[in-house]
C-alpha angles and dihedrals in degrees: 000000000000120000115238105187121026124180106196112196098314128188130184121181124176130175132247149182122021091298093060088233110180120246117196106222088179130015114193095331122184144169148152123220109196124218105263104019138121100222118188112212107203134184139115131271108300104023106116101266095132092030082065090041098056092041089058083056106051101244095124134021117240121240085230147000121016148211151222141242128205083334106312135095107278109270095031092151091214091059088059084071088072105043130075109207124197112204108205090234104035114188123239128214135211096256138092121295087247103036084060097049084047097052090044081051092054093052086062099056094243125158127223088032103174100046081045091056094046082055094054095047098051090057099048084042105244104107089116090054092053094116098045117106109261100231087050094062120101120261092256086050096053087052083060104044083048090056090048092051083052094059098029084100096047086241125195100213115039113185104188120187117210088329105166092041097116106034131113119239094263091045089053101049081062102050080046092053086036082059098044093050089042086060094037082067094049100267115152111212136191113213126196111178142137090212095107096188096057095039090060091041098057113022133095100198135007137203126190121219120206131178086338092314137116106228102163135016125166151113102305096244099048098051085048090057109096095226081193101057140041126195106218117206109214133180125202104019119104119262096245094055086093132047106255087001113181127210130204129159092345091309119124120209134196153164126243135181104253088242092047095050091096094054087048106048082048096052083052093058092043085050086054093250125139115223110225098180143006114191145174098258100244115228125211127253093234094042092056094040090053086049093045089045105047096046104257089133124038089186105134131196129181 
């Protein structure tokens, strides 16, 4: 499978404060984005993740290393014409819902620009609204209207940057289902939110960006899956055979260190119990991104 977008040891300083002290946004980043794939970009406020965004793009130049996008050097002003990008603050005009998609349309260089951005406001939902001035719509509305801008030109590749922040619940089922629909055709999309639900409903893949470093990058249920624990399912042994032991429908269930699972599916046979399940404990999204966030684990991956 080809990569699509490929970040290679990049690093990005800028200066700050009076002193002009350095400040490293990222430090040796780099990542692979496969053809095809949702990929869900993490990290907490401040680690780089528009930095790396805006790298791909071409709005800044990196202190070191570089990347490529659908196959060309980042900035390469032809490539823009096949990706749809998504600012997390898009600016709006003075000027009609439509006449703005149309004029985003034009600046790719699309045909038919009006029936294409029709198209793009009826499936972001706001082909009612295609005669409103732009600035007047609500902040959920001109989230929309942004996403639209960003597959008015068909593109292969979308990078969307917090797209569904300031949605309502309703408004962000749709955009769920928009992306699903979008990878269903063969887009590839790079997705940076702090919406972890979403994130885990739609991605492929994830990778969590911290101080200006990759530390984890996977397929979203593996990386979910605890490696060190197991939780074992048992039938016809007392609750209290094992330590914080649970019970449902006759069912006891328990958690066990990965290297003492054999003793204790065996101490549930010698009890005259019959074991129904033994599986990785998974681990939430939210409860792994906290841990990785906050520094509990230094492992690193690129």
């Amino acid at each position: 499978m080809d990569t699509v977008l490929e970040f290679q040891q990049l690093s990005k300083d800028y200066r700050a404060g009076w002193r002009r002290r350095r400040v490293r946004a990222l430090d040796g980043f780099s990542l692979g984005v496969r053809e095809g794939e949702v990929f869900g970009f993490l990290g907490p406020n401040g680690a780089g993740k528009t930095t790396a965004i805006h790298l791909a793009m071409g709005f800044m130049r990196p202190s070191s290393g570089g990347g490529r996008m659908l196959g060309r050097p980042f900035g390469d002003s032809a490539t823009r014409a096949r990706v749809g990008f998504l600012a997390e603050n898009s600016p709006m005009h003075n000027r009609s819902v439509l006449d703005l998609l149309e004029f985003y349309s034009k600046l790719n260089g699309c045909d038919s620009t009006r029936k294409r951005s029709m198209r793009a406001l009826e499936r972001v939902g706001l082909a009612d609204l295609n005669k409103r001035t732009a600035m007047k719509l609500s902040r959920g509305q001109q989230q929309r209207l942004g996403l639209a801008q960003a597959i008015v030109n068909d593109p292969d590749l979308l990078v969307l940057d917090e797209p569904t922040s300031a949605l309502d619940p309703v408004a962000r089922v749709a955009v769920r289902k928009l992306l699903l629909e979008l990878k269903a055709a063969g887009k590839t999309i790079f997705l940076s939110s702090h919406q972890l639900f979403e994130i885990e409903s739609v991605c492929d893949r994830i990778g969590i960006l911290r101080r200006g470093r990759l530390v984890r990058v996977g397929a979203v249920q593996e990386l979910l899956e605890n490696t060190d624990r197991s939780i074992v399912v048992a039938r016809g042994i007392p609750l209290t055979a094992f330590k914080s032991s649970t019970a449902a429908n006759g069912y006891v269930s328990f958690e066990v260190e990965r290297s003492a699972q054999r003793k204790a599916i065996d101490c549930v046979w010698q009890l005259g119990g019959e074991v129904i399940s033994v599986n990785p404990l998974r681990e939430s999204l939210e409860a792994m991104f906290l841990r990785l966030a906050l520094g509990n684990d230094d492992g690193e991956e690129s």
